[in-house]
N, C-alpha and C positions, 0 to 999 in steps of 0.2 A: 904637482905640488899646489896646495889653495895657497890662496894670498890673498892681504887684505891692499888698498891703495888708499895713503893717507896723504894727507897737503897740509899745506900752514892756511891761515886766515887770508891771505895775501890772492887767493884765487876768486876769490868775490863770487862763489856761487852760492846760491840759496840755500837755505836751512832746508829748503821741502826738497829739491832737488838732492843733496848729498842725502839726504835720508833715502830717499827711494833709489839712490845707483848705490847705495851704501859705503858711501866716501867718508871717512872720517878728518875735520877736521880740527889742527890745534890753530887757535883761534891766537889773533897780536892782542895790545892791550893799546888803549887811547886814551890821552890824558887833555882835560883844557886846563889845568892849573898847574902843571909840574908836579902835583900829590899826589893825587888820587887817579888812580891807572883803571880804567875797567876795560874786563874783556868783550871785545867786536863780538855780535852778536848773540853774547848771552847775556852780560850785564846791562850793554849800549846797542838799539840796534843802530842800522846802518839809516834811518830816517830820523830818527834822535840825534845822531848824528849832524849833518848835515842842517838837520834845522839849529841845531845850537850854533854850526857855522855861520849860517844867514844871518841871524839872531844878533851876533857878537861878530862884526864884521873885523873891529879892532885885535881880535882874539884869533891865536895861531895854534892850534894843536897839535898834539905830539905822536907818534906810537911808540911803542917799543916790540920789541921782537919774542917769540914765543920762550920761555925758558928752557935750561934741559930738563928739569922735571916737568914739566908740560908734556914735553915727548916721553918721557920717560912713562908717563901716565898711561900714553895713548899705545905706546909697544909692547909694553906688558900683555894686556890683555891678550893680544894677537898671536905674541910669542907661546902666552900658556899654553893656547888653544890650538898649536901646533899651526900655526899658518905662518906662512913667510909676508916679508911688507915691501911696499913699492913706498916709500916717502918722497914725494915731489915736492921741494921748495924753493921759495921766490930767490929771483937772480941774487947770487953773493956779492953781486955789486951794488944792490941798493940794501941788503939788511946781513944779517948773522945769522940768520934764521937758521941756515942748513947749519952752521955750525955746533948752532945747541944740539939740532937733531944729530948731528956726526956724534957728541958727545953724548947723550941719552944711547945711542946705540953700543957704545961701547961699555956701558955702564950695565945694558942690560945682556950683553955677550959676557960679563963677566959671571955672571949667574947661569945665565944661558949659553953656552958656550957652542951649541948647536943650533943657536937661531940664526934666522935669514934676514939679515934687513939691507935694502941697499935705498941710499939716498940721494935722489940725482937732483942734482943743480939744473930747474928748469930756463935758466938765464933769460926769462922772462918775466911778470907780475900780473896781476889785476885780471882781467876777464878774459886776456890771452892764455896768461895762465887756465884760468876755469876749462879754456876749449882742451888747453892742452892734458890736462887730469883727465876730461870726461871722452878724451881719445884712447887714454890709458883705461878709463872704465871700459867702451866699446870693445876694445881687446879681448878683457878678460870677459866679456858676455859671450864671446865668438867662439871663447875655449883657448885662445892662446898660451901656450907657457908661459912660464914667468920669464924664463931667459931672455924667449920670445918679443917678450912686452918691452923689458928694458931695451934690448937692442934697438927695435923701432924705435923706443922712445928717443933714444939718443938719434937716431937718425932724421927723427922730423924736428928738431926743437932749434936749429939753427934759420929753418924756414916761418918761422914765426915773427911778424911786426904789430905794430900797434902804431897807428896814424891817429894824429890828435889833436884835439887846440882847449885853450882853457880861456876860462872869461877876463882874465890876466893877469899877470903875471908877478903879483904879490907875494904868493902862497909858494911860487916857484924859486923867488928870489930871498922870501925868507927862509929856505929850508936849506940852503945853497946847491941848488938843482939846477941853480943858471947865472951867470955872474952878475954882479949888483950896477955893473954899467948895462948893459943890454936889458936888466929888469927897469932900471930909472927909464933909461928911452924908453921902453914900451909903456911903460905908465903916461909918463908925457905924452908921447904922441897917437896911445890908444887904440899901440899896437895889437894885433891877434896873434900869437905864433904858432906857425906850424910846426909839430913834434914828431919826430918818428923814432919807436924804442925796438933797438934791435940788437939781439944776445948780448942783452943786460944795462945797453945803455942807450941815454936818450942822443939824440941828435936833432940840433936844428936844420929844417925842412921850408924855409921859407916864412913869410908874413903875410897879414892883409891887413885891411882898413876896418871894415866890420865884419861882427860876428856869421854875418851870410856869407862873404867871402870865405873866409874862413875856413865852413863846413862845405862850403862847393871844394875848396883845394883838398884837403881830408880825403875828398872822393876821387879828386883827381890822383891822388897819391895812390889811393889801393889801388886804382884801376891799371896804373902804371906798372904797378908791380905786379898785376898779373899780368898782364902782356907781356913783361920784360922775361916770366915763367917758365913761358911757353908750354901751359900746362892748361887743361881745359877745367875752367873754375867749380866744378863739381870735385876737383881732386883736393878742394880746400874747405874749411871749417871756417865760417867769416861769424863776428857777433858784434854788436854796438854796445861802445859801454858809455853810462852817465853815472852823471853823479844827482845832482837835486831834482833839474827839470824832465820829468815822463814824458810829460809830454811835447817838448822839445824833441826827446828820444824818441816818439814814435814817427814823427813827423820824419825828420831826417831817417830810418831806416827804410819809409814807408818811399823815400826818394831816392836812397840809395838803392832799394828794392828793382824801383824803377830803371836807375841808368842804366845798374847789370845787367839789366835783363834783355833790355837794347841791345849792348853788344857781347855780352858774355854767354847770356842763355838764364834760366832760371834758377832760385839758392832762395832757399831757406837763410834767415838771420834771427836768430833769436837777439833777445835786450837783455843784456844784465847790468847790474846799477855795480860801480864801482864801489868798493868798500872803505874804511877810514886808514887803512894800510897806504895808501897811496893818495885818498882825499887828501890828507892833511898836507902835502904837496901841492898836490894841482888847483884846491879850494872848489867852492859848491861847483862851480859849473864846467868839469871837464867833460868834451864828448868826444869819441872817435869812435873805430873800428880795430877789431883784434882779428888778423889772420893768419892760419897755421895751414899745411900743408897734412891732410887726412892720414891716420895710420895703417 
């Protein structure tokens, strides 16, 4: 059975990228005024973005989540054409995403009553998400079924974290992504927090003093966790995501590169920039590490 494999906006990979694995994505909407909504990477990119944040420090922006006609848009086609779909989207714990999509699919079974769509709740976001779609691409290049793909799918998305820290904690506490006494202290005292998002939700992971501490603990957290594996780190998909600073992000991959390689052995890390599905959370400068368990 062909199949297509689509995602929401929320998985933060490139426009050139999902063209050439041929990923289709429905894209969030980001607003800085409360009116005017446009959509992540076709109206807004994801550097307009971000510089409006800089820009307007005072200023908190929004998203919203994909509609069901959105998906609705993106299933059709697929369905005409006789191909089944893999819909991966962002944990149901930070949006509605899958929801809409759950409802576009039944909308479009009602016409189609022989189509295939199944929608899995990847209880992850942002550039974790990305590894985890473009595991479900690798699949179907190798020829897997569809059955196939989902089963695995399901089986590696619990192995999935994201270790993290943000330049602080404004962006977190106004979104209420963290309570508004633990955001006052760390404003006051200048705190960094350590983040770890794991099946769908954040937890805190620790503190530091500066932003260098900060990204040394980050490092110390994935390394912990693959040792805690017992799995040898070539069975894992690792990638660095930011948000304003590049080159920030290449610097710290190019040192995380390093430590793995000391004791873990050698890995590839691609950079992908975080998107405004989750900037408008963590504000210009989140950076961390997305890791998933290979399919």
């Amino acid at each position: 059975m062909d199949y297509e494999i689509i995602t929401d906006g929320s998985c933060d990979l490139s426009q050139e990228l999902t063209k050439e694995k041929g990923i289709t994505v429905v894209p969030f909407y980001v607003s800085f005024d409360d009116q005017v909504y446009q959509k992540e990477m076709i109206e807004i990119g994801v550097r307009e973005f971000y510089e409006k944040m800089v820009s307007n420090p005072g200023v908190y922006p929004k998203s919203s989540m994909p509609s069901v006609q959105d998906y609705v848009e993106v299933f059709l086609p697929a369905v005409k054409a006789k191909k089944a779909v893999i819909c991966i989207c962002i944990t149901t714990k930070f949006s509605g995403s899958m929801q809409s999509a759950l409802s576009a699919r039944d909308i479009v079974l009602e016409d189609f009553p022989d189509a295939v769509i199944t929608v899995i709740d990847a209880t992850v976001n942002t550039v974790l998400q990305g590894l985890y779609v473009l595991e479900a691409v690798k699949m179907k290049e190798q020829g897997l079924e569809y059955e196939k793909v989902i089963e695995r799918l399901e089986e590696i998305k619990s192995t999935g974290r994201i270790f993290f820290t943000v330049g602080n904690l404004e962006y977190l506490k106004h979104g209420g992504r963290i309570g508004k006494v633990a955001g006052i202290a760390g404003t006051l005292l200048g705190i960094r927090p350590l983040i770890t998002l794991k099946e769908g939700e954040i937890f805190a992971s620790g503190i530091a003093r500066s932003r260098k501490k900060s990204l040394e603990k980050v490092m110390e957290l994935l390394k912990v966790y693959v040792r805690e594996s017992g799995l040898d780190i070539s069975k894992f998909s690792i990638n660095v995501g930011y948000g304003y600073d590049y080159e920030e992000a290449c610097q710290f991959r190019d040192i995380l590169k390093s430590q793995l390689m000391k004791e873990f052995g050698e890995i590839e890390i691609p950079i992908f920039q975080i998107g405004a599905t989750i900037g408008v959370h963590t504000g210009p400068y989140p950076i961390g590490i997305g890791i998933i368990q290979k399919a």
